[in-house]
Structure formats: structure tokens, C-alpha cells
Biopython code that builds the backbone (N, CA, C, O; Angstrom):
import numpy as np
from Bio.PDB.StructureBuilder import StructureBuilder

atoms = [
    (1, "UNK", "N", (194.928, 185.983, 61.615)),
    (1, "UNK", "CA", (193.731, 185.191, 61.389)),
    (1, "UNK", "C", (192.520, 186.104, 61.227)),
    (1, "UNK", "O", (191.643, 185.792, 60.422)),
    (2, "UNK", "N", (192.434, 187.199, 61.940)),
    (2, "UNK", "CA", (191.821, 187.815, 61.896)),
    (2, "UNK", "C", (191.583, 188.732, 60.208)),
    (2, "UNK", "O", (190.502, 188.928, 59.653)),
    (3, "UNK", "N", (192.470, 189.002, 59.890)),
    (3, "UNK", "CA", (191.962, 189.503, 58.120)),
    (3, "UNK", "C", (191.263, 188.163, 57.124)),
    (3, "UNK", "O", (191.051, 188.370, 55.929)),
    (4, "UNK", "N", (190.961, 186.871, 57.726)),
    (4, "UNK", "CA", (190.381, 185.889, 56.961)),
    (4, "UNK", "C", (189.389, 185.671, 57.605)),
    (4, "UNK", "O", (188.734, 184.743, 57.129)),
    (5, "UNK", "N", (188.867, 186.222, 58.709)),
    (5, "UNK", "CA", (187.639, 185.750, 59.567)),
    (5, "UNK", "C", (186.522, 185.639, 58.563)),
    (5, "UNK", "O", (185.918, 184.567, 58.568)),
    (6, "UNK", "N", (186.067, 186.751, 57.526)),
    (6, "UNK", "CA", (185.675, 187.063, 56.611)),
    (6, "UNK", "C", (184.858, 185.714, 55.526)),
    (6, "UNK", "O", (183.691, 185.346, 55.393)),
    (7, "UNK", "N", (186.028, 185.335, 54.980)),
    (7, "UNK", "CA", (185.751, 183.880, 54.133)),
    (7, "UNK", "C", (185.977, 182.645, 55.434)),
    (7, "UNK", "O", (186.734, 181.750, 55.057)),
    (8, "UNK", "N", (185.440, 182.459, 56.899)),
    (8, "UNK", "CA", (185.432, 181.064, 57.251)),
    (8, "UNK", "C", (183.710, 180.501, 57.155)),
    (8, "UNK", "O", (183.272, 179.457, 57.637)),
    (9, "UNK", "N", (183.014, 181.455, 56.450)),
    (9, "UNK", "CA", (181.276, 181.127, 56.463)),
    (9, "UNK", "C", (181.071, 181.306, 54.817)),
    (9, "UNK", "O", (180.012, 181.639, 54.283)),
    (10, "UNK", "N", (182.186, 181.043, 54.210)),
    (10, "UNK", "CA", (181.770, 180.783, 52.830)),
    (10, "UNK", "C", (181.120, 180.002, 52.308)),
    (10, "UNK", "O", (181.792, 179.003, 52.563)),
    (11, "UNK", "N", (179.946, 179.502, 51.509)),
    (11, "UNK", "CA", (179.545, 178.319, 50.815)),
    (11, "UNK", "C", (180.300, 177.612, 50.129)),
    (11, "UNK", "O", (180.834, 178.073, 49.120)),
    (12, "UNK", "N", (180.553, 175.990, 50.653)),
    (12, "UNK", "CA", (181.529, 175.117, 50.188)),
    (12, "UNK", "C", (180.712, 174.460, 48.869)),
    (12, "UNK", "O", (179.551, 174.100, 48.677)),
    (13, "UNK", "N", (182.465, 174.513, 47.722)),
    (13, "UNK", "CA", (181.337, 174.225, 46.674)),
    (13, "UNK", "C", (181.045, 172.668, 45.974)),
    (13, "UNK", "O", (181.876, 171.763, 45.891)),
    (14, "UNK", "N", (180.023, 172.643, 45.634)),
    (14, "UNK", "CA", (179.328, 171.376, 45.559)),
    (14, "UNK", "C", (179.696, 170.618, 44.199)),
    (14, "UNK", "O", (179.192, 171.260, 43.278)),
    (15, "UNK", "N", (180.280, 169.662, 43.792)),
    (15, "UNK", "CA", (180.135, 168.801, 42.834)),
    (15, "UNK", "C", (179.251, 167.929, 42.290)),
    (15, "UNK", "O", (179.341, 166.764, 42.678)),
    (16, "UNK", "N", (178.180, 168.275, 41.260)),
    (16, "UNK", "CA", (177.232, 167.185, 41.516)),
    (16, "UNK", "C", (177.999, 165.920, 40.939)),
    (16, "UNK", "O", (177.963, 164.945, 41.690)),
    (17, "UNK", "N", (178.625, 165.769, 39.852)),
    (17, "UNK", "CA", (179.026, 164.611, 38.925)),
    (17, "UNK", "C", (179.924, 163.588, 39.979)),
    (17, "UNK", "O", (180.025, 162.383, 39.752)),
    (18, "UNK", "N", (180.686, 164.388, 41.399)),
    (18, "UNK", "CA", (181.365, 163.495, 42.029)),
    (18, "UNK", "C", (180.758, 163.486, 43.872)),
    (18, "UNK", "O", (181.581, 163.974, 44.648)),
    (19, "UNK", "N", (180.227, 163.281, 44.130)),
    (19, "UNK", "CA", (179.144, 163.225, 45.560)),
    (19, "UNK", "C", (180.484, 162.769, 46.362)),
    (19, "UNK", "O", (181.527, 162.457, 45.786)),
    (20, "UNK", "N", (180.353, 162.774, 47.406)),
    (20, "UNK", "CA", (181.055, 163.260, 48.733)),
    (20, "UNK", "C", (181.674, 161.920, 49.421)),
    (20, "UNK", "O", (180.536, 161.527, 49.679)),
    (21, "UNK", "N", (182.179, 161.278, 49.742)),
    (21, "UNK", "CA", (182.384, 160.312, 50.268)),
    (21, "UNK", "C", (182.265, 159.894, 51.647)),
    (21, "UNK", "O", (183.138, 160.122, 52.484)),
    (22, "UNK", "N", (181.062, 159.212, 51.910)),
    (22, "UNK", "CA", (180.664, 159.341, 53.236)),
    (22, "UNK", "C", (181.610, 158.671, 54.474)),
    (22, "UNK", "O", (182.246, 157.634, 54.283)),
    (23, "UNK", "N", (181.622, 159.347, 55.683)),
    (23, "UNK", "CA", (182.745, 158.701, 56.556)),
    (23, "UNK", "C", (183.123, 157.043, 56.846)),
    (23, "UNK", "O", (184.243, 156.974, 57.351)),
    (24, "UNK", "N", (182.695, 156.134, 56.722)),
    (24, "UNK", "CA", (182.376, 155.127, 56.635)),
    (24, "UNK", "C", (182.958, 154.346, 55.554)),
    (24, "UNK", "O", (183.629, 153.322, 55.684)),
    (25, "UNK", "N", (182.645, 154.909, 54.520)),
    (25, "UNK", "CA", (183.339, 154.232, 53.324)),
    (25, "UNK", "C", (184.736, 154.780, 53.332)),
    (25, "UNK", "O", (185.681, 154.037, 53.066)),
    (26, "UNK", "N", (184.960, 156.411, 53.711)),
    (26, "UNK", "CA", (186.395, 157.007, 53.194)),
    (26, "UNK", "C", (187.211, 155.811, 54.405)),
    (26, "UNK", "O", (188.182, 155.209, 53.949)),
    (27, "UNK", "N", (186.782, 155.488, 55.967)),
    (27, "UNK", "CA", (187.464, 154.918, 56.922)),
    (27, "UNK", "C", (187.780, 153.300, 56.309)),
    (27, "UNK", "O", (188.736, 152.603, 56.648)),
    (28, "UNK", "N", (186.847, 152.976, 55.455)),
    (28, "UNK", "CA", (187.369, 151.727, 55.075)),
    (28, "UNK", "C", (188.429, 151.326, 53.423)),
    (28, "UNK", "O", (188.658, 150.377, 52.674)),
    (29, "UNK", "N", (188.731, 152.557, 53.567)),
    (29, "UNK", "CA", (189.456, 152.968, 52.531)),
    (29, "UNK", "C", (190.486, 152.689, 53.188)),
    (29, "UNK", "O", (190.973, 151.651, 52.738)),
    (30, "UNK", "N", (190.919, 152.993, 53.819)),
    (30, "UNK", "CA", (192.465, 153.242, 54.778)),
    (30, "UNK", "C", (192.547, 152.090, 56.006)),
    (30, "UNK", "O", (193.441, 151.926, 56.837)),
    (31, "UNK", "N", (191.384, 151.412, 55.831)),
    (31, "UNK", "CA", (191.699, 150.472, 56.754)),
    (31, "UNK", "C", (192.734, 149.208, 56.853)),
    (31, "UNK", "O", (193.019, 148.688, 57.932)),
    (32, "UNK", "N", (193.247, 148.789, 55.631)),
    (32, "UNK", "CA", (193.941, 147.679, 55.522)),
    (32, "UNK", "C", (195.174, 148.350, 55.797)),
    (32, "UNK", "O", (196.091, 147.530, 55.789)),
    (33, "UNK", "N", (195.672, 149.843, 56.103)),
    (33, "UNK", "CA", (196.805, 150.587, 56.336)),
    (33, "UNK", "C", (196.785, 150.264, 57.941)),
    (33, "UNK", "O", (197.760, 149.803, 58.535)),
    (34, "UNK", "N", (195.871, 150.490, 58.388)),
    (34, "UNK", "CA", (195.768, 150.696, 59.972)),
    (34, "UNK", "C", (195.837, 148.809, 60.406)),
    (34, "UNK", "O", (195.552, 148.445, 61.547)),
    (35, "UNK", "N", (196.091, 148.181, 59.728)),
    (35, "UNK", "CA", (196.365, 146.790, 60.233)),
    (35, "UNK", "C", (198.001, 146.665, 60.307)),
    (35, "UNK", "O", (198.565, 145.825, 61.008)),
    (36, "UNK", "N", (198.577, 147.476, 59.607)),
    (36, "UNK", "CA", (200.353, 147.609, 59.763)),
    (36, "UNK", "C", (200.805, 148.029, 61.200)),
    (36, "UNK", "O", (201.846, 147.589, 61.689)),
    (37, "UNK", "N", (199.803, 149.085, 61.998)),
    (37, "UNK", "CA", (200.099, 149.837, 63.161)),
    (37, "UNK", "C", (200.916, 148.669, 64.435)),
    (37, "UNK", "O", (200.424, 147.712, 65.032)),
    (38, "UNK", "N", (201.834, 149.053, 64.473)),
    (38, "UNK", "CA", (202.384, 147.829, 65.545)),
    (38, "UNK", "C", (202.891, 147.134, 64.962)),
    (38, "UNK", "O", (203.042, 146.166, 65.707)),
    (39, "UNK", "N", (203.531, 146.809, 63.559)),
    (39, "UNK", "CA", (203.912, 145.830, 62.926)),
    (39, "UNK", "C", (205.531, 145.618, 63.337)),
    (39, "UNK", "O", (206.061, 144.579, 63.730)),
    (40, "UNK", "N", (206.292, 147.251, 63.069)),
    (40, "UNK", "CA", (207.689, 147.204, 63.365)),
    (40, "UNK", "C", (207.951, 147.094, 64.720)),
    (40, "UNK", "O", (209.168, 147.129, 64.900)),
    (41, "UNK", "N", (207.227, 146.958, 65.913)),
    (41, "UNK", "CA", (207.372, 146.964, 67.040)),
    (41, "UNK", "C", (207.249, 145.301, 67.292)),
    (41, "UNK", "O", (207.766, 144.752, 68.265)),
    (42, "UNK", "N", (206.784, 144.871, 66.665)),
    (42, "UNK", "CA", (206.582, 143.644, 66.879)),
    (42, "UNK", "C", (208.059, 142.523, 65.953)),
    (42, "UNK", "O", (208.553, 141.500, 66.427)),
    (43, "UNK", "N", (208.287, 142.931, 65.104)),
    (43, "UNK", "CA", (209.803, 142.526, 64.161)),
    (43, "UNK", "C", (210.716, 142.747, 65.212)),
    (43, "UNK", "O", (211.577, 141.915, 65.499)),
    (44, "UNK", "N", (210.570, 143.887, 65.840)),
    (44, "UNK", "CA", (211.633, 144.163, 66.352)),
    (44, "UNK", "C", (211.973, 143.421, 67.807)),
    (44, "UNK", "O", (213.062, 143.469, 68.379)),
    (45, "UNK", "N", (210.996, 142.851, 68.182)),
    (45, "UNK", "CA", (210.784, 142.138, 69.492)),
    (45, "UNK", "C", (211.247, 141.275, 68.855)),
    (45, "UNK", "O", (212.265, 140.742, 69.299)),
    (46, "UNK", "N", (210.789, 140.895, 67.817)),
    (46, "UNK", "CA", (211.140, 138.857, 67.569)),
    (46, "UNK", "C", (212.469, 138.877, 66.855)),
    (46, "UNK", "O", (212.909, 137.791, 66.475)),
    (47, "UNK", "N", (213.405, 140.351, 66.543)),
    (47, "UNK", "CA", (214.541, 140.115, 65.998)),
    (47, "UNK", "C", (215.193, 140.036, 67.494)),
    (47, "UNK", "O", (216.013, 139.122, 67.583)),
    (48, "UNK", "N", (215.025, 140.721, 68.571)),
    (48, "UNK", "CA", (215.699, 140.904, 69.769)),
    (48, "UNK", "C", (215.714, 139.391, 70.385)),
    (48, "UNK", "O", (216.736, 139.064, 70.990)),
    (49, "UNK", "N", (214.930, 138.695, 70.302)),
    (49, "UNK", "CA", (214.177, 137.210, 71.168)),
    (49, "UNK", "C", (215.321, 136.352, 69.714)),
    (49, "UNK", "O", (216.256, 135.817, 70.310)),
    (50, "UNK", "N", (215.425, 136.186, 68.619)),
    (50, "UNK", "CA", (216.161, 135.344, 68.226)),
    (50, "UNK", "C", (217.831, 135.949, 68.605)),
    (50, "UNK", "O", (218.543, 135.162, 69.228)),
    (51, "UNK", "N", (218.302, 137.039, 68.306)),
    (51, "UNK", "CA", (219.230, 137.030, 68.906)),
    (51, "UNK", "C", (219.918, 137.078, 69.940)),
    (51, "UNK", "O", (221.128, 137.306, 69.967)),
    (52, "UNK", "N", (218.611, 136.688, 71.673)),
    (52, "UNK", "CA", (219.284, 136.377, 72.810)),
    (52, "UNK", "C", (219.365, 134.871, 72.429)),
    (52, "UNK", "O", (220.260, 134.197, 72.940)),
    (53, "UNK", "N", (218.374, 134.233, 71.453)),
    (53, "UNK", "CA", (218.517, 132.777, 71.747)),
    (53, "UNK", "C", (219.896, 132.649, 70.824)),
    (53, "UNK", "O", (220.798, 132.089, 71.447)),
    (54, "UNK", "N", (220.284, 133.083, 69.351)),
    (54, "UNK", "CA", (221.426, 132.939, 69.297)),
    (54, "UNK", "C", (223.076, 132.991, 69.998)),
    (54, "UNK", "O", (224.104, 132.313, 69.981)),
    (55, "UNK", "N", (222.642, 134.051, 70.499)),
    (55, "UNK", "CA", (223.815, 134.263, 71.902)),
    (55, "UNK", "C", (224.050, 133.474, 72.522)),
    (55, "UNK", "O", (225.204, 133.046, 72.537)),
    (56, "UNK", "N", (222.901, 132.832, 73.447)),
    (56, "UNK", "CA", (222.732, 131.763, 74.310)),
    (56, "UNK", "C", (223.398, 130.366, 73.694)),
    (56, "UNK", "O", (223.908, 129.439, 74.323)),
    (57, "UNK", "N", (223.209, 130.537, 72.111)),
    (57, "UNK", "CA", (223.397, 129.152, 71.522)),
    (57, "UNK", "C", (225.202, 129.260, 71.075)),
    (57, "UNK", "O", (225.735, 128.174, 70.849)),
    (58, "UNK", "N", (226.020, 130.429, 70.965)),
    (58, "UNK", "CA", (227.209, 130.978, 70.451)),
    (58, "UNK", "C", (227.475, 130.104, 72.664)),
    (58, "UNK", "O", (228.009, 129.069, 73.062)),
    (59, "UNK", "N", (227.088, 130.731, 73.064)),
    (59, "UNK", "CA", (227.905, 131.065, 75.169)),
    (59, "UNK", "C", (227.687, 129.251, 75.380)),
    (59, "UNK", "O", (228.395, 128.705, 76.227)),
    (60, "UNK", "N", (226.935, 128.614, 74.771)),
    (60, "UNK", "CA", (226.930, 126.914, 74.875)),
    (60, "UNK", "C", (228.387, 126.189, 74.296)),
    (60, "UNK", "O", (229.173, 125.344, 74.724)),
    (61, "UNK", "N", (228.261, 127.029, 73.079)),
    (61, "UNK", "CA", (229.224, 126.215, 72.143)),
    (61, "UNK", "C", (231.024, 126.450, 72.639)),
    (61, "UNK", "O", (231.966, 125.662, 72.555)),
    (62, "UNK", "N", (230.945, 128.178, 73.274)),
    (62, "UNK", "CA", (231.730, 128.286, 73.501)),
    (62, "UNK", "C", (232.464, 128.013, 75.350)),
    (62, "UNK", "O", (233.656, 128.220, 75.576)),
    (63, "UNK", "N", (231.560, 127.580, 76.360)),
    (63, "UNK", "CA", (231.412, 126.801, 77.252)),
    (63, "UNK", "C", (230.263, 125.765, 77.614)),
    (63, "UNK", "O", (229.213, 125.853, 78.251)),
    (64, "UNK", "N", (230.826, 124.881, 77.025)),
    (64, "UNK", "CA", (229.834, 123.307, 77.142)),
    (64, "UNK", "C", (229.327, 122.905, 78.379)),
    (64, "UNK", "O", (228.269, 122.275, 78.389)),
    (65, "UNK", "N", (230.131, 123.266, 79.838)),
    (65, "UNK", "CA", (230.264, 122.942, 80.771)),
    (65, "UNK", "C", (229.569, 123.891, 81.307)),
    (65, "UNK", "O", (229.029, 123.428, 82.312)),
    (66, "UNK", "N", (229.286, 125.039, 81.151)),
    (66, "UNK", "CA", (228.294, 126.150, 82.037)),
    (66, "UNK", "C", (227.164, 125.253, 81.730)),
    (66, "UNK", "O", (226.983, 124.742, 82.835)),
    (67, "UNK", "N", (226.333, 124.758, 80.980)),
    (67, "UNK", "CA", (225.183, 124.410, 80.703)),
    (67, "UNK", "C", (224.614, 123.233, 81.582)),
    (67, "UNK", "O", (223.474, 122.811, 81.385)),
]
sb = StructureBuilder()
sb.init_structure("model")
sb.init_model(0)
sb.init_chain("A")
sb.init_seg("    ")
for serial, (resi, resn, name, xyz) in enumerate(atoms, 1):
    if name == "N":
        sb.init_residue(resn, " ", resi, " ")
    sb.init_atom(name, np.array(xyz, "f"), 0.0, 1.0, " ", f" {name:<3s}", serial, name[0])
structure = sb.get_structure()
């Protein structure tokens, strides 16, 4: 790291024709992504919850009398 110490105070270079995208706008760029977060955790709960209730509904059919 040390042979690049050199270029970390370089002047970053400027575009005028395309201006910078301020934090705010770039965060609402990506925001309709960050509404997925938790999505497969949540499928996966409600695939687990229908197939105890299927089970439950297979252990009825196959003893009428436990119920």
C-alpha cells in the first residue's frame, strides 16, 4: 500500500456534461430493491406453516379417531 500512498490525494476528475448524483436521489434509486429484504424468509415460513397444516390434514384422514 505503501508504493500508492502517493496517488490517494489526487484530484478526482470532474464531469461537467454529467454532475454527480446526490446521495438521496442515488438511495432512492435502489430503494424499491431494499423492499425484497426479508422476502425469502418470509415464503419460507408460510411454505413451512402450510405444510404442517397439510400433514395435520394427511394424520386426520389417515386416523379419524385421534381427532
Amino acid at each position: 500500500m505503501k508504493q500508492y500512498e502517493d496517488m490517494l490525494d489526487l484530484p478526482r476528475p470532474r464531469i461537467s456534461g454529467h454532475p454527480r448524483m446526490d446521495r438521496k436521489k442515488r438511495a432512492a434509486q435502489f430503494a424499491p430493491f431494499a423492499a425484497l429484504n426479508g422476502y425469502e424468509e418470509l415464503v419460507e415460513k408460510a411454505l413451512r406453516r402450510h405444510e404442517a397444516a397439510v400433514e395435520a390434514q394427511v394424520e386426520r384422514i389417515r386416523d379419524p379417531e385421534k381427532t
